[in-house]
N, C-alpha and C positions, 0 to 999 in steps of 0.2 A: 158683142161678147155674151156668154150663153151664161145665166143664173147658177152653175153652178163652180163658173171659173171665177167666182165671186168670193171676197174673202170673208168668211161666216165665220165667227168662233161657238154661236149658237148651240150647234153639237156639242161643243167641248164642253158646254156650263151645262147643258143637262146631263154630261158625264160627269161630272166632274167630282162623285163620291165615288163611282168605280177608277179613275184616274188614281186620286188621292189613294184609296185603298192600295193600289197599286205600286203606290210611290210610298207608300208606310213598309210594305213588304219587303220591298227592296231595299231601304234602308235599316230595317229589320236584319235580313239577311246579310249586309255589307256589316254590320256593328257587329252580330254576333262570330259572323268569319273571320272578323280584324283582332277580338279580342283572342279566340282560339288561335289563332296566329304568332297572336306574341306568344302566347303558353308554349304553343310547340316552338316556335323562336327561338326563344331564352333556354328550353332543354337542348334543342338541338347547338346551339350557341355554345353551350356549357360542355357537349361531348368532344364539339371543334376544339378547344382549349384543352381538353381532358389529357391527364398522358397517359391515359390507359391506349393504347393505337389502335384497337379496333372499333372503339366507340369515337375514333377522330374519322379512321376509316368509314366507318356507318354514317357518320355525318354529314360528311363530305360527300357519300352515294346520294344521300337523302339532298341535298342542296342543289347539287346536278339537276338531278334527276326531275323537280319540281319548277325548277326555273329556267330548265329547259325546253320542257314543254308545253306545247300549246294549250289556252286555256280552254277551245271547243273541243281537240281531243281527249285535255282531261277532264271535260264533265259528260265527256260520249263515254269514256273508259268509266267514271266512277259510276254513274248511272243505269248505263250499259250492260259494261264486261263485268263490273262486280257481281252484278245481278244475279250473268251465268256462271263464274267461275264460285262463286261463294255460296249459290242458291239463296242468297238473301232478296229483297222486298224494300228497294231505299224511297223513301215519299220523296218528291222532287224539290221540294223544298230543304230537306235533309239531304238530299244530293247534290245540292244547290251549294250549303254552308260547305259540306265536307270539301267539295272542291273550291271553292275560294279558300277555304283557310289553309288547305296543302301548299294550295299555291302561294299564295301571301309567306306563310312560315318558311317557306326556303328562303324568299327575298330576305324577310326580316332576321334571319340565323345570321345573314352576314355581315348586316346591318347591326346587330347586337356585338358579334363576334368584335367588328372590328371599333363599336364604342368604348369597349371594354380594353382593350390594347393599345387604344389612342390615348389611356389616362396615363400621364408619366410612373413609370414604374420606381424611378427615384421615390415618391412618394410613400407608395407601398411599404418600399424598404422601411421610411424613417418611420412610417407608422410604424411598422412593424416592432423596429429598437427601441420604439419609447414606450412598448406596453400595451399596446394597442389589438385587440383581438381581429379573429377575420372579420368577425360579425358588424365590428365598428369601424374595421377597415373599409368594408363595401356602404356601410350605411354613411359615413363622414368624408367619405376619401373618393371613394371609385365610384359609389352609386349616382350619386349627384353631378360629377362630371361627364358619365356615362349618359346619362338620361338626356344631359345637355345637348349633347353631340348625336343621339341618335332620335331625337324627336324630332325635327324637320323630316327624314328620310320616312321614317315610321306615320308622320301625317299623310306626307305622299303616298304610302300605300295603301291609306285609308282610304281616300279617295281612286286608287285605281280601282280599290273591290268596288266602291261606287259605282263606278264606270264599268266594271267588269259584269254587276250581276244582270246588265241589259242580256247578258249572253245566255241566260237563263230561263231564258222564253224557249229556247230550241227544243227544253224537254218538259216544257207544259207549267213551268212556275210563273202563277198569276202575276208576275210584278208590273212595274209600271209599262216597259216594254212592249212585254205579252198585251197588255190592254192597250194600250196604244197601237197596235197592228190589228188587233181584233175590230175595236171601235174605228179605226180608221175604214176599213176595208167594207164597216155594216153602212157607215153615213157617208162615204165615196170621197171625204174630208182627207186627205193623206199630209196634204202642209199645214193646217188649222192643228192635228192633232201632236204631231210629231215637233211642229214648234214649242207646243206647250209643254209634251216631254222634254224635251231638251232644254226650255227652260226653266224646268222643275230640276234635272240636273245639276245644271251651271247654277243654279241656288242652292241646292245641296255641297256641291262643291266650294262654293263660298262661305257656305257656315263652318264647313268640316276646318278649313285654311284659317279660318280668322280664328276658332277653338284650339287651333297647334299654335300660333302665333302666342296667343293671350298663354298657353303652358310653357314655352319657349321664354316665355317672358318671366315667367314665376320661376323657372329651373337657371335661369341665368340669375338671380337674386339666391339661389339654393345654392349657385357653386360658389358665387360669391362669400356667399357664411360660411359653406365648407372650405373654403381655402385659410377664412380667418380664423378659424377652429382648429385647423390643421397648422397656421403658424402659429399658433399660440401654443398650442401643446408641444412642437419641437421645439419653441422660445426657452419651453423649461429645461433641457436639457443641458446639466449641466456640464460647461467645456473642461477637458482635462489640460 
């Protein structure tokens, strides 16, 4: 067996600040895409619901339209075609978030949309007869049963940006990927390197899961007060 069919991780430890750097980047990029995600989420979310109909209409283009497309054609197209059709200059790291977070915010529009409609609407109602504003309706009533139901789904796509920004190397964004093919290919290491990415990954993936778990846990304690708040206030109501 020849010396270099040998399994060395050698290479990988005197990579292992450009790796890291790499794997910072990338999670860099997945947090900041996930976050802008819910932003556009919750507006697009809010136009689905609206009953103004062209802004249900627009929404609803917008959700299609994002969640139907591939994630390497839309960071060829935002990269890319932007570039000519707009005459803009997007740095690829900037081209990087913009398209994770397009993508993500369609998923999550639906994902909100239907947190929001899974709250019993009985609810609504009786807040509503006893006095109870919108403002304190979403905050005691809908918000917290909302959040309940749609943070598992909402971790999940935390983790696919994770997973996703490996795709990101195709247009020159240093992440962990990109370095891991680069440094593979200089030290002829291809399963020494790529093991280690992938299990830089699947550890990332594992903190993001157990950080939804442990809020999952705290928002299930949130609906719970909410629900006792909410029967105590129509307790008062008195029967005619």
């Amino acid at each position: 067996m020849s010396k270099s069919a040998n399994f060395d991780l050698k290479p990988v430890f005197d990579s292992f600040g450009l790796l890291m750097h790499g794997f910072g980047l990338a999670m860099y990029i997945a947090a900041v895409s996930i976050i802008l995600a819910v932003a556009l989420g919750i507006i697009v979310a809010l136009m689905r619901l609206s009953s103004f109909a062209p802004a249900r209409w627009l929404a609803f283009a917008y959700t299609q339209l994002f969640r139907g497309l591939a994630l390497y054609v839309l960071i060829i197209w935002v990269y890319f075609g932007l570039a000519v059709a707009l005459n803009i200059n997007l740095a690829p790291i900037t081209a990087g978030i913009v398209t994770l977070a397009l993508l993500n915010s369609g998923y999550l529009s639906e994902t909100f949309r239907s947190g929001i409609l899974a709250v019993d609407r009985g609810q609504v109602e009786a807040a509503t007869a006893i006095g109870l504003s919108k403002a304190q309706i979403f905050r005691s009533v809908v918000g917290p049963q909302a959040l309940r139901k749609i943070a598992p789904a909402t971790g999940n796509q935390f983790v696919d940006a994770i997973k996703d920004s490996a795709i990101l190397s195709v247009i020159g964004v240093p992440e962990l990927m990109h370095e891991t093919q680069r440094l593979a290919q200089y030290y002829f290491r291809p399963f020494e390197f790529y093991t280690f990415a992938g299990a830089l990954y699947f550890l990332a993936v594992l903190g993001v899961s157990y950080l939804f778990r442990i809020l999952e846990r705290k928002l299930s304690n949130k609906t719970v007060e909410s629900k006792r708040f909410f029967s105590f206030q129509t307790s008062q109501i008195p029967n005619n």
